[in-house]
Each structure stands twice: as structure tokens, then as C-alpha cells.
ROKE-14052 format. One record per residue (C-alpha): residue number from 1; x, y, z; residue in one letter; chain. Coordinates in pm, whole numbers, plus 32768, in hexadecimal, padded with zeros to 4 digits. Layout:
<pts>
+---------+------+------+------+-------+--------+
| drentor |    u |    v |    w | filum | torlum |
+---------+------+------+------+-------+--------+
|     NUM |    X |    Y |    Z |     A |      A |
...
+---------+------+------+------+-------+--------+
</pts>
This chain:
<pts>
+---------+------+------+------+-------+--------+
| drentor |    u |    v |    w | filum | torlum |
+---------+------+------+------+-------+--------+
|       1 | DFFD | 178B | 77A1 |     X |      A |
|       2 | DF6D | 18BF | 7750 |     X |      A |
|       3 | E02C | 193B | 765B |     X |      A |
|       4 | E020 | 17EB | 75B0 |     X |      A |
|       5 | DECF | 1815 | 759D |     X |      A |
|       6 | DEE5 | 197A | 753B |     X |      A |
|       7 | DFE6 | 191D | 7411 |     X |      A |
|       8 | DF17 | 180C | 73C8 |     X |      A |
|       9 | DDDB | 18D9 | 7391 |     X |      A |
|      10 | DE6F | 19CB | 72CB |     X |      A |
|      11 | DF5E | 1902 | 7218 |     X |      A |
|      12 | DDF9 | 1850 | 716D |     X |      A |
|      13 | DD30 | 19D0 | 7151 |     X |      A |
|      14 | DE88 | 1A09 | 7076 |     X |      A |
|      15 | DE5A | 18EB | 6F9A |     X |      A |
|      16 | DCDB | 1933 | 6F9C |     X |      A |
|      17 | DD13 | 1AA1 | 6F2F |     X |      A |
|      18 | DDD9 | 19FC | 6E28 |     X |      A |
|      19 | DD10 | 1941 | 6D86 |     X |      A |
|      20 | DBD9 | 1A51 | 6DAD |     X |      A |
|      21 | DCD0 | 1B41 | 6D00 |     X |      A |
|      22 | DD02 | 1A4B | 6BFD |     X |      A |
|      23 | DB7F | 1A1A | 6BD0 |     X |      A |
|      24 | DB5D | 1B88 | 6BB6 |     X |      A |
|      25 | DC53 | 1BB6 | 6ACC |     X |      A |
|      26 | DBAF | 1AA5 | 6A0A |     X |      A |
|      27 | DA54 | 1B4E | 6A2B |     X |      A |
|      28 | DAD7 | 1C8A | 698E |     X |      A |
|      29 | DB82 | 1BEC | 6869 |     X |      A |
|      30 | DA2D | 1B5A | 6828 |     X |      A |
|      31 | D95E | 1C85 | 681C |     X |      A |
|      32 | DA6F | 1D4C | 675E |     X |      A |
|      33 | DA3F | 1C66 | 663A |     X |      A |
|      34 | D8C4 | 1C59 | 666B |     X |      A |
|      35 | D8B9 | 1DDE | 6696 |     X |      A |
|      36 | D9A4 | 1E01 | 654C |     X |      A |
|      37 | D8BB | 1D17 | 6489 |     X |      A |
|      38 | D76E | 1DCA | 64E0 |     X |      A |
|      39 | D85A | 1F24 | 6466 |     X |      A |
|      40 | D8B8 | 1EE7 | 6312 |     X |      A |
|      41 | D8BD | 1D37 | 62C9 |     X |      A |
|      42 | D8A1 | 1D88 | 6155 |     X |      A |
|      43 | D97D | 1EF0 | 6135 |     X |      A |
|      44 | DAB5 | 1E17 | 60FA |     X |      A |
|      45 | DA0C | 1D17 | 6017 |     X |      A |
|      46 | DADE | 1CEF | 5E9E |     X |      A |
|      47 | D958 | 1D10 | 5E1B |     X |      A |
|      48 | D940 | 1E58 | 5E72 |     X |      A |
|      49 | DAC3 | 1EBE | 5E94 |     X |      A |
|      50 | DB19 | 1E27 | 5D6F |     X |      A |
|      51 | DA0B | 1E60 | 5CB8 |     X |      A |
|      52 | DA0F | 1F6A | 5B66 |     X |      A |
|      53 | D891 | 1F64 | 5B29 |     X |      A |
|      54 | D82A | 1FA5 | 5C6E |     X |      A |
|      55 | D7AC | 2124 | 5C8C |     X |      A |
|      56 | D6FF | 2186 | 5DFA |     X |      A |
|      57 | D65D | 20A4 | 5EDE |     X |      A |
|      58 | D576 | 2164 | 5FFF |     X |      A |
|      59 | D4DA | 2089 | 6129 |     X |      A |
|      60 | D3D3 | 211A | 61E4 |     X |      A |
|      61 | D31E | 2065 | 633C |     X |      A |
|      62 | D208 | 2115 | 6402 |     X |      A |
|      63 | D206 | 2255 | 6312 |     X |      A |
|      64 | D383 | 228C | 6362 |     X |      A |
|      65 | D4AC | 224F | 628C |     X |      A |
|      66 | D585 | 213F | 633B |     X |      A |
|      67 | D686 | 2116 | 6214 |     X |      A |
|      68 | D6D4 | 2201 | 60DC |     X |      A |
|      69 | D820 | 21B6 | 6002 |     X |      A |
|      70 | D839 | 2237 | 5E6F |     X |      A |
|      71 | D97A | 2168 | 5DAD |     X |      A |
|      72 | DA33 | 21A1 | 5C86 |     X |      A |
|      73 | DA2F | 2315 | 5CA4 |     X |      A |
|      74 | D8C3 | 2336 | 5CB3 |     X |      A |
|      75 | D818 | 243F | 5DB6 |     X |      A |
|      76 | D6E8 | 2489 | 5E7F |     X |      A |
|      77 | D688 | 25B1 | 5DC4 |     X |      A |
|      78 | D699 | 24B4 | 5C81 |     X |      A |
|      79 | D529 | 24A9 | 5BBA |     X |      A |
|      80 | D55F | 232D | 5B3B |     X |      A |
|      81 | D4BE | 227F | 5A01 |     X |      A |
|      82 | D3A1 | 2196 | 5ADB |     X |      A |
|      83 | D2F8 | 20ED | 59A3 |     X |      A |
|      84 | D1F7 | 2025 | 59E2 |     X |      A |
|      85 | D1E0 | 2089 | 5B3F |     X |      A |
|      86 | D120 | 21CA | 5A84 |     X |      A |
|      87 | CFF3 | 20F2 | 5A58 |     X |      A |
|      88 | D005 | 20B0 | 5BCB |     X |      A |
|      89 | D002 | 2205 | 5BF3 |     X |      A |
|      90 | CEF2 | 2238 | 5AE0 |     X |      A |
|      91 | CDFD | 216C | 5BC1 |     X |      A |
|      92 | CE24 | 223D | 5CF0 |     X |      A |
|      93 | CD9D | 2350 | 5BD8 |     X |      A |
|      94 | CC89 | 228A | 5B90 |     X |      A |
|      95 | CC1B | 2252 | 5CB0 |     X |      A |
|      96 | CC3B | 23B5 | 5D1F |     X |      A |
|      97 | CB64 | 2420 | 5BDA |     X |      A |
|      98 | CA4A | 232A | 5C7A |     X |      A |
|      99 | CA32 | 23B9 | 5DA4 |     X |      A |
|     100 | CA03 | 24FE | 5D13 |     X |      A |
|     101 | C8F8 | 249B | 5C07 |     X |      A |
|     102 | C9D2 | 24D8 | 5AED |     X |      A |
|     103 | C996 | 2345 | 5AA9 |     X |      A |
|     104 | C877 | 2265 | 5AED |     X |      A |
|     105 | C923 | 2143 | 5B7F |     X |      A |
|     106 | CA27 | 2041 | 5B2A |     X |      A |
|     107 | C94D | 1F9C | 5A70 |     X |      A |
|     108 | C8FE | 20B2 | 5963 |     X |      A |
|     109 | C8E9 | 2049 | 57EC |     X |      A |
|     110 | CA17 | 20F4 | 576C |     X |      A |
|     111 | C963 | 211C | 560F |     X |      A |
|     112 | C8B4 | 2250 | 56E2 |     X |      A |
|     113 | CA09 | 2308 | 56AF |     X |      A |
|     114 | CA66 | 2240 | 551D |     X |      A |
|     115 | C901 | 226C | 5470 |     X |      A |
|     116 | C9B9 | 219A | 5360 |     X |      A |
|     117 | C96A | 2077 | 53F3 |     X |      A |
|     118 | C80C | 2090 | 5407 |     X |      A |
|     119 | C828 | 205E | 529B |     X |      A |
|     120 | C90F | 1F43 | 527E |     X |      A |
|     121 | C88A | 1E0F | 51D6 |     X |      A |
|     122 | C921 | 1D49 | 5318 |     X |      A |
|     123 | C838 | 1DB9 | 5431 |     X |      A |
|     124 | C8E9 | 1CF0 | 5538 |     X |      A |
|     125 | C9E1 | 1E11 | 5521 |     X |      A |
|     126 | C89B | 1F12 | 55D1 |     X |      A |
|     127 | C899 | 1E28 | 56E3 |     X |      A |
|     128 | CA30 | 1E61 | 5772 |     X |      A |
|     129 | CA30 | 1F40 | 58B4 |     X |      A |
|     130 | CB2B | 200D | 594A |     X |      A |
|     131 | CB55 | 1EC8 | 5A41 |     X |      A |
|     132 | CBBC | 1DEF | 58F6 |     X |      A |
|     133 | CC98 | 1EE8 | 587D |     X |      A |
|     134 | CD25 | 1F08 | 59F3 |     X |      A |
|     135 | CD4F | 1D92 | 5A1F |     X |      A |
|     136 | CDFF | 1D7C | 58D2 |     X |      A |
|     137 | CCFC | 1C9E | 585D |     X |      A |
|     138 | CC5B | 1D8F | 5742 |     X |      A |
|     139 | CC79 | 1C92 | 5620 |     X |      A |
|     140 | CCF8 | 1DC8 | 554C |     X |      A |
|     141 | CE2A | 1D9D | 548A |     X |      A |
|     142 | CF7B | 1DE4 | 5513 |     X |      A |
|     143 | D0BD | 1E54 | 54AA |     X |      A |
|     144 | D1C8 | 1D80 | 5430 |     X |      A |
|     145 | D2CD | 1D7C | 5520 |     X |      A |
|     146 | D3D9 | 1D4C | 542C |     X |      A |
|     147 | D383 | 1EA0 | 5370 |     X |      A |
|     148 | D305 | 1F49 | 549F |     X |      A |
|     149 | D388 | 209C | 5397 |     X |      A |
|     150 | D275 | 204A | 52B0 |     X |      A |
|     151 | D182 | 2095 | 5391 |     X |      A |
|     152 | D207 | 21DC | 542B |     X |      A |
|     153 | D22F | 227A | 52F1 |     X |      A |
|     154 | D0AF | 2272 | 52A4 |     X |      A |
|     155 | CFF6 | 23AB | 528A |     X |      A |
|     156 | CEAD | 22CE | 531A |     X |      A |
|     157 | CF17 | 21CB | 541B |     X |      A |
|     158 | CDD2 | 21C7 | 54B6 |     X |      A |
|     159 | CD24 | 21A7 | 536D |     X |      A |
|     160 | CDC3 | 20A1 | 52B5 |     X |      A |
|     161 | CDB8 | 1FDA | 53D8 |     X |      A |
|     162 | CC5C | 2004 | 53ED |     X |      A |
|     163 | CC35 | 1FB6 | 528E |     X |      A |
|     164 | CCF1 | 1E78 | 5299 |     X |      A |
|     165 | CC44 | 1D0C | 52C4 |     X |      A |
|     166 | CC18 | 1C9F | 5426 |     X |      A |
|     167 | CD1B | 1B97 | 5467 |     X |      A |
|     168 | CC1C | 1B10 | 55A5 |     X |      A |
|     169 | CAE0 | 1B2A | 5630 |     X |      A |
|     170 | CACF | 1C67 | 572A |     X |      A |
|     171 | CB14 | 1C0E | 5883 |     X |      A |
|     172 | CB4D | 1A92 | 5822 |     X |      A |
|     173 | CCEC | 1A92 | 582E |     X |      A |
|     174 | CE12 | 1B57 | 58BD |     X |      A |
|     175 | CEE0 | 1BBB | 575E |     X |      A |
|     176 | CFDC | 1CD5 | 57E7 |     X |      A |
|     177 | CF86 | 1DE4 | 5710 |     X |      A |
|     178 | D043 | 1F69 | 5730 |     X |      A |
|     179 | CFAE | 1FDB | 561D |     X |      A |
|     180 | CE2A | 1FA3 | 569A |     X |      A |
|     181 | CEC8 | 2035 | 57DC |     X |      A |
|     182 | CF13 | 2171 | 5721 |     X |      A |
|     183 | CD64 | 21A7 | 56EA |     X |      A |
|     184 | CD66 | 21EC | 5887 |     X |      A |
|     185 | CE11 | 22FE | 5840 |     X |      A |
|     186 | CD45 | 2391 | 5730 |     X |      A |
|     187 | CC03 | 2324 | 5807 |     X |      A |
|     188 | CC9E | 23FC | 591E |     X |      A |
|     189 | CCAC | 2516 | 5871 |     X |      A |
|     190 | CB3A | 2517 | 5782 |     X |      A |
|     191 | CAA8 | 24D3 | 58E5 |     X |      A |
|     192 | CB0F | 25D5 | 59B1 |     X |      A |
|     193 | CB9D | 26F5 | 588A |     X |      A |
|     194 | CCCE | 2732 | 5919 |     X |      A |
|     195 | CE03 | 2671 | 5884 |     X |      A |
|     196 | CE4A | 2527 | 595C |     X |      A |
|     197 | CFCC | 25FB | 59F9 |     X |      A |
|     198 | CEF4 | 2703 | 5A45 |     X |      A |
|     199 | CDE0 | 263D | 5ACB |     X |      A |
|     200 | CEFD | 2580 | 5BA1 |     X |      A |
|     201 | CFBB | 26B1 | 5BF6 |     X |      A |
|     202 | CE5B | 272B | 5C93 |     X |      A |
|     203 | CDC0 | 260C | 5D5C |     X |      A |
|     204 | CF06 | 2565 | 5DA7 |     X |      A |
|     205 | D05B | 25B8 | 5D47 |     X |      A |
|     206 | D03A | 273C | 5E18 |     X |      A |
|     207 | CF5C | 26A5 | 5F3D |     X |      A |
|     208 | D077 | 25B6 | 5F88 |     X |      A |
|     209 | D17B | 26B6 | 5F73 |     X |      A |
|     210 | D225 | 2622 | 5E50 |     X |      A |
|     211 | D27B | 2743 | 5D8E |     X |      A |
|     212 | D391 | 26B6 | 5CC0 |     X |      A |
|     213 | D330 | 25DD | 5B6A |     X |      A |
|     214 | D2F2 | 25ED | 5A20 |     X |      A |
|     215 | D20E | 250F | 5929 |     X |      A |
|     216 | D255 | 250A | 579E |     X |      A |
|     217 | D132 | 24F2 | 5693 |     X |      A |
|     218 | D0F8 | 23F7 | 558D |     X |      A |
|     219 | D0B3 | 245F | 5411 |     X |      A |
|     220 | CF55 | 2488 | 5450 |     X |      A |
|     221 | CF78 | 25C0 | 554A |     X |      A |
|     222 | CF01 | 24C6 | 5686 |     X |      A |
|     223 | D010 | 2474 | 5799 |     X |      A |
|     224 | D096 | 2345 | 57A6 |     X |      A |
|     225 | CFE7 | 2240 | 5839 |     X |      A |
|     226 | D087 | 2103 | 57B6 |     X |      A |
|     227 | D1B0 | 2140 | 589E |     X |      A |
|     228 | D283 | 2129 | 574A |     X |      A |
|     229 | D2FB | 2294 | 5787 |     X |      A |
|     230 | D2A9 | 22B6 | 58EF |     X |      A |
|     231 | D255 | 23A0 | 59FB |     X |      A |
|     232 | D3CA | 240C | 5A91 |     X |      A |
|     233 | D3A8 | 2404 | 5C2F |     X |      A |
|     234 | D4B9 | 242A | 5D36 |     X |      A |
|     235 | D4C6 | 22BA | 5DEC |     X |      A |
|     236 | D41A | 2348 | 5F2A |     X |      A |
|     237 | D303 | 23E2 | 5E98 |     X |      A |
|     238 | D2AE | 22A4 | 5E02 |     X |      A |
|     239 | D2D5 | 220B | 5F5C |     X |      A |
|     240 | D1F7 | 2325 | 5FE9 |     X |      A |
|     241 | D0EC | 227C | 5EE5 |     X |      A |
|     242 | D0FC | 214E | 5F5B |     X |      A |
|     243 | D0EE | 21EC | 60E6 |     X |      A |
|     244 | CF94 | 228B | 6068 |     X |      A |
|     245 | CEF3 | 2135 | 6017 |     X |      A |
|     246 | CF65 | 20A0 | 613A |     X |      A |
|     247 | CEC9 | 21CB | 61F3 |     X |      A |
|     248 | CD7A | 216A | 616B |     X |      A |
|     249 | CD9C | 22C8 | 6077 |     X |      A |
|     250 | CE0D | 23AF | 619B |     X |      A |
|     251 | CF3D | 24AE | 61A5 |     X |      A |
|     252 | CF46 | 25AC | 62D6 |     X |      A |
|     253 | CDD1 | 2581 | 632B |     X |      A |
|     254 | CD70 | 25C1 | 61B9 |     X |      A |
|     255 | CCB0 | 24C3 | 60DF |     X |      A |
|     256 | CD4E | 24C7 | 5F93 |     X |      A |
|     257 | CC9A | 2374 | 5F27 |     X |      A |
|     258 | CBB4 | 22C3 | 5FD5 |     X |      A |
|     259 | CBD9 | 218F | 60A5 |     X |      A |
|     260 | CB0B | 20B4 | 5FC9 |     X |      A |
|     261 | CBD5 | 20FC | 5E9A |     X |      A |
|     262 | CD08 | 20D7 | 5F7A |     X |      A |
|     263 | CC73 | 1F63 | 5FDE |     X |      A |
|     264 | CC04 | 1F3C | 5E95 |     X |      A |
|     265 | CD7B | 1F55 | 5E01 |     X |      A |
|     266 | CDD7 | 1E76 | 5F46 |     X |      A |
|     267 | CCE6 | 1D75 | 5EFA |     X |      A |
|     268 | CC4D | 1D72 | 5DC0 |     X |      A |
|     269 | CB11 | 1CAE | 5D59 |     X |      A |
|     270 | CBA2 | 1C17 | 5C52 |     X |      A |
|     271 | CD08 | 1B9C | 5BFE |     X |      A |
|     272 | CDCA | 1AD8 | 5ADD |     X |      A |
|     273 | CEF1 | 19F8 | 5B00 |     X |      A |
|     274 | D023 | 1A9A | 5A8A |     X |      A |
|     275 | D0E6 | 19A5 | 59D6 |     X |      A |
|     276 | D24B | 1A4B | 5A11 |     X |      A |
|     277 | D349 | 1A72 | 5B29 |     X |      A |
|     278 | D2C2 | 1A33 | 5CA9 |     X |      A |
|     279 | D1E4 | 18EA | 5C9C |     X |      A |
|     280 | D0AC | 18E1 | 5D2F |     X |      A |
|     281 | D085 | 1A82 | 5CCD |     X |      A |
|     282 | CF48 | 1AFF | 5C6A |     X |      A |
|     283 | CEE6 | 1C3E | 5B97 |     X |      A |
|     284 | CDAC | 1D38 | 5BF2 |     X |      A |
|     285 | CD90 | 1EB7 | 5BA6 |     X |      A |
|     286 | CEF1 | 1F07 | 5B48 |     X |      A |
|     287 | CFA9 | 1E2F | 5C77 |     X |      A |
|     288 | D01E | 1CFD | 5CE9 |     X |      A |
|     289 | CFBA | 1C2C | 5DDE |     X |      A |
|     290 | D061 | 1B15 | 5E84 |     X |      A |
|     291 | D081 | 1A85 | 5FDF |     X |      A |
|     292 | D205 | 1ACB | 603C |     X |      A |
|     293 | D297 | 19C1 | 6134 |     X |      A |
|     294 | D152 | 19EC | 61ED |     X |      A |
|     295 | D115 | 1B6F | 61E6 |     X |      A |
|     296 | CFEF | 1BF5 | 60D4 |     X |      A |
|     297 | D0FA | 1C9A | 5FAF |     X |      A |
|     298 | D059 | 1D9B | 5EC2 |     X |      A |
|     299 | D16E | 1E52 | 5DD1 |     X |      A |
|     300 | D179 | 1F09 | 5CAA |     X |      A |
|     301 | D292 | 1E9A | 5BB7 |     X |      A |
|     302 | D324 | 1F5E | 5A70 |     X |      A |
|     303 | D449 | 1ED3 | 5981 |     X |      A |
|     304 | D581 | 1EC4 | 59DE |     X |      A |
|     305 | D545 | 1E73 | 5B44 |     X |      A |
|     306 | D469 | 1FB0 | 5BC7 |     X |      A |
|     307 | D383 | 1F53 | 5CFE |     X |      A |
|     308 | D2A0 | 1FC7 | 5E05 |     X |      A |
|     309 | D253 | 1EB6 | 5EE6 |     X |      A |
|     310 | D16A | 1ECC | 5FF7 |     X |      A |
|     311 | D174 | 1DC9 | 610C |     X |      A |
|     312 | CFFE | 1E5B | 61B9 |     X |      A |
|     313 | D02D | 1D79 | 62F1 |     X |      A |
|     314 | D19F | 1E00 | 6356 |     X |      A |
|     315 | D11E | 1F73 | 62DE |     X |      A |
|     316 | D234 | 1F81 | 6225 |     X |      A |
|     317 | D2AF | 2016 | 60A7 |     X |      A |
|     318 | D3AD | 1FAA | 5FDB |     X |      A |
|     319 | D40C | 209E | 5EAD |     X |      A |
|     320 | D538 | 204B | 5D97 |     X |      A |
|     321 | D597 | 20EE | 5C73 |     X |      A |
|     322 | D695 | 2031 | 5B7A |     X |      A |
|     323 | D749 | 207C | 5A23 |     X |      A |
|     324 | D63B | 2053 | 5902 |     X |      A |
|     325 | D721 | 1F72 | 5831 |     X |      A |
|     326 | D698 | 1E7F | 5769 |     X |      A |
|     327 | D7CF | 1DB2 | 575A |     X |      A |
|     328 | D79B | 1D5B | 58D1 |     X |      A |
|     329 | D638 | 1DEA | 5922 |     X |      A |
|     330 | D5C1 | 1C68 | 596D |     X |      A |
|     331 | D6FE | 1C27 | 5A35 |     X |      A |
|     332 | D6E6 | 1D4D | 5B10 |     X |      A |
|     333 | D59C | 1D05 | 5B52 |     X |      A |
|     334 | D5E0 | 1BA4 | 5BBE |     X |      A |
|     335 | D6F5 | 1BFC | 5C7A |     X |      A |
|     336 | D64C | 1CE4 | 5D68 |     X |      A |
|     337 | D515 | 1BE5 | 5D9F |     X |      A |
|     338 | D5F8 | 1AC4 | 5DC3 |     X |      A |
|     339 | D722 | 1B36 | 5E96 |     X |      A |
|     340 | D71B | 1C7E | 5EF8 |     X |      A |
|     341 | D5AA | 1CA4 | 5F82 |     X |      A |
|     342 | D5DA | 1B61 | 6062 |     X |      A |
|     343 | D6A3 | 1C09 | 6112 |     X |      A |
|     344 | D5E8 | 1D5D | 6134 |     X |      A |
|     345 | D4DB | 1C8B | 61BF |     X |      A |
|     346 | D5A5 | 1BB9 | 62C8 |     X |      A |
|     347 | D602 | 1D1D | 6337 |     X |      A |
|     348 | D4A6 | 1DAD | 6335 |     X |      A |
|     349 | D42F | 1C92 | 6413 |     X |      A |
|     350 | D54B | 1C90 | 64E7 |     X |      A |
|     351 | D513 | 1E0B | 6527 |     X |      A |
|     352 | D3AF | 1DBF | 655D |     X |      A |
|     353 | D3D1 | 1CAB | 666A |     X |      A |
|     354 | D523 | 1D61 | 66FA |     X |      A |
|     355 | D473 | 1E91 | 6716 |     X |      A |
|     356 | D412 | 1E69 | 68B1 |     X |      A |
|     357 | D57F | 1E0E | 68CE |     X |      A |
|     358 | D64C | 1F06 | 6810 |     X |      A |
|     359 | D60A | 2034 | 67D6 |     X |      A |
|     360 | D5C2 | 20B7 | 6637 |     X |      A |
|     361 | D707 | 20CD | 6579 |     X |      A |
|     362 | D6A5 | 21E0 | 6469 |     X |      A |
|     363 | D77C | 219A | 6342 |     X |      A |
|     364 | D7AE | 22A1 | 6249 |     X |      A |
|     365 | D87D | 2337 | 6164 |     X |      A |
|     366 | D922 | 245D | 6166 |     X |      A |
|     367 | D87B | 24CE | 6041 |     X |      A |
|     368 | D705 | 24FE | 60EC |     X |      A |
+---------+------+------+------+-------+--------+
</pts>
């Protein structure tokens, strides 16, 4: 009797064991697919594997780079054409120059730096601020797109477009507009006498630790500041950018712009619809601003698909860098907002709510 009992009891701990193996086993498959996913979900992805226009893509999460991958034979040491991510850039610089009293405010006349305009017959055209300008919402004329050569090859940029009729009130209408951009620039530099790569190289570029870059001219002597030509950055010293705003103008306990300014850029007063790509997007003081799946986005874009995106609530930067091909510029751009940042994102908030549960995976390439 006691053995059938015994041989009973175990015979049902064996099957029990069994199935609890089973269960296990089960468990582990699970997580190994889960824990693979939070990894690398997009590595394998044909939109970035089989993708020729994709450069360098750098994701960053609590001030630490979590993934860092360059494509098509492209490096980290690479300084990449950002386009219109320079006037991004160039409103970090202004903002710097008002803290240090180089410029009133945001809302400074910019005919205190073009004396020209006092004497235009059109005196709506005394009344645009650096804000207008800034918001893309100047009224000044703009470049034609199609012959974007005709207006790099004049000797004044900032003068005939100065000169020209306003095409809108000031401040009434967002009418993209590189070539007003440009006049930042030149305001940079009559504000503060040094040239606006110097001024940048001083106050932001060498207090970051970004010692890498270099920033062409126009004809008129002034650097660039239509993002037509471009200041040149390595993809995580853009990123490192982006990490300062977030930071509310802090990098190893040293204020290189102020919090306001860095609130300011993260919420401006004032902001346009932008009547292309994302719906819903706005445009204020050189960014964009859209809510993202329901996290605040604010992100930089240049042609051809070149982004800093800053998701404030997840503390987190996203820098690209793409080919600058007009051929395929709008396509690369759509493609990354479309399919391939989707995915970053389902990663970044599975990291984020994983994060008590797994430990970090730090993801980066062999090149950093």
C-alpha cells in the first residue's frame, strides 16, 4: 500500500514537473523575443538595411547614447551637410547673443542692423523682428526654389532681399523663406563683431566639446545662414545640441544658454502651421512642434531627410544625417518620419517602461 502510494505521489510530481518545465521553457521563449525587440527591433529593418540614402542615425535617452549605427560607408568621425538644421542651430546663437547683451531681445527691429530700411518707401518692412524672421513669417521675398543657383551666386543676398517688395504683412503668414534666414546670420555677426563661426565656435561649438566642423560663406563674406550651404557637424554633436536644450542650456554644470531661451525654443509664444509633411506640425523660432503619438515632439529638419528630434518628456534625442540629393531629398525625408521613426519610438517607449525590468541594452557601433 505504501509504495502504491509512494509511486502514486511521485508518478503525478513527474507529470507536474513536466508541465512546469514546459511553462518555463515557454516563459523564456517569451522574454527572449521581448528582450531581442527592446535590443535592436529596427537594426534589421529593409528601411534602414536596405536603404542607400540613409547616412548615421544616433539615439540618445537620459544624456547617454543607447543606439549609434552609420550605413553606406559613412563614419562617426564624418562632418555631414545638416541644411536647414543650421538655422536650428543659428537660434541657439541667438539666443546666446541675448543673454550676453549683444541683442536686445527677440523682438528687436532688424532694420537696427539694415539702416536701408529705415528708408524704404514700405515702412511695414521697419516693423519685422528677429521673431518674424525666426518664425519664417518676415513677409520678405524668398528664393525661388527652382533656381535656388540664382540666388547663391549674388554678391548681396541680404540686400536684394531687403530691397525686394514684401510678399506679406510681417508676422501675418508662415512663407518658408532661406534666403530671409540668411539676414540671422549677418545680424549675428554686426551685433556682436565677431563673424557668426567664430561667434559659435566661442559660446557654443568649444563649450560643448565639439571641436570638429566647418561652416562655408556666402558671396557677401557672412556665413551661411540659409542652411543652403550648411554648417558640416558629426551626427552626435548635433545630438549633443539637442541634449543641451533638453538640459534647460546646461553641459557639465556650465550654462552655455539660459533656461529661458532653452524654454523659449521648447515652447515658443508664437507658432505657424506648417503646411508640409507631419499634419497637425507647427513652426516657431527655427523648430517644429508637434504632439507625437502623445509625447510633446520638437525637431529640427534640413533637405534630404536631416533631423534632430527632441521628444522633452522621454528626455530623449534623435539625430540623422542623409544624402543631400535632390532627386530623393523629399522621399528620404518621408521615409524616415513615416516608417523608420515609428519604430525608433516603439523602442524608446518600450525601453522606457522596460527599464525596472531589464536592465539598459547600450547599442552602439563599433565606430564610437
Amino acid at each position: 500500500m505504501i509504495s502504491w502510494i509512494r509511486y502514486t505521489t511521485l508518478n503525478h510530481f513527474s507529470k507536474f514537473e513536466c508541465h512546469m518545465n514546459r511553462y518555463v521553457l515557454f516563459l523564456a521563449f517569451v522574454f527572449s523575443c521581448f528582450s531581442s525587440y527592446a535590443q535592436a527591433p529596427f537594426d534589421t529593418a529593409t528601411t534602414l538595411r536596405n536603404n542607400p540614402g540613409i547616412f548615421s542615425l544616433v539615439v540618445t535617452m537620459d544624456d547617454s547614447t543607447v543606439y549609434s549605427r552609420y550605413f553606406n560607408g559613412k563614419g562617426s568621425t564624418e562632418l555631414f551637410n545638416n541644411q536647414s538644421l543650421t538655422k536650428s542651430i543659428e537660434a541657439v546663437l541667438i539666443g546666446i547673443a541675448i543673454d550676453k547683451g549683444f541683442i536686445p531681445s527677440l523682438y528687436t527691429g532688424i532694420a537696427n542692423y539694415f539702416p536701408l530700411l529705415k528708408n524704404d518707401p514700405d515702412k511695414r518692412k521697419t516693423t519685422i523682428t528677429i521673431a518674424d524672421v525666426m518664425n519664417q513669417a518676415s513677409g520678405l521675398w524668398h528664393e525661388n526654389l527652382a533656381q535656388l543657383d540664382a540666388y547663391l551666386r549674388l554678391e548681396d543676398p541680404s540686400g536684394y532681399v531687403l530691397k525686394q517688395p514684401l510678399l506679406s504683412a510681417p508676422g501675418s503668414e508662415l512663407h518658408y523663406n532661406n534666403a530671409a534666414s540668411h539676414l540671422l546670420s549677418v545680424i549675428l555677426s554686426k551685433a556682436t563683431g565677431l563673424s557668426t563661426y567664430d561667434f559659435a565656435r566661442r559660446y557654443l561649438l568649444d563649450p560643448l566639446d565639439i571641436r570638429q566642423s566647418s561652416w562655408p560663406k556666402m558671396k557677401d563674406g557672412y556665413y551661411d545662414g540659409s542652411g543652403l550651404m550648411s554648417i558640416h557637424l558629426r551626427t552626435s554633436d548635433i545630438n549633443k545640441i539637442g541634449r543641451l536644450l533638453l538640459n534647460e542650456g546646461r553641459y557639465k554644470e556650465q550654462q552655455i544658454v539660459s533656461a529661458k531661451w532653452t524654454q523659449m525654443l521648447l515652447n515658443p509664444p508664437k507658432t505657424y502651421p506648417a503646411p508640409w509633411h507631419l499634419r497637425n506640425t507647427a513652426y516657431g523660432l527655427c523648430y517644429y512642434h508637434k504632439t507625437y503619438r502623445g509625447e510633446k515632439m520638437v525637431y529640427g529638419m534640413g533637405w534630404g531627410g536631416q533631423f534632430l528630434i527632441l521628444l522633452p518628456g522621454l528626455h530623449t534625442v534623435i539625430s540623422v544625417n542623409q544624402d543631400v540629393n535632390d532627386r530623393t531629398a523629399i522621399q528620404q525625408s518621408d521615409l524616415f518620419m513615416d516608417s523608420i521613426l515609428p519604430m525608433i519610438f516603439d523602442w524608446i517607449i518600450y525601453r522606457r517602461n522596460g527599464s525596472a525590468i531589464h536592465p539598459p541594452n547600450v547599442v552602439i557601433s563599433d565606430q564610437d
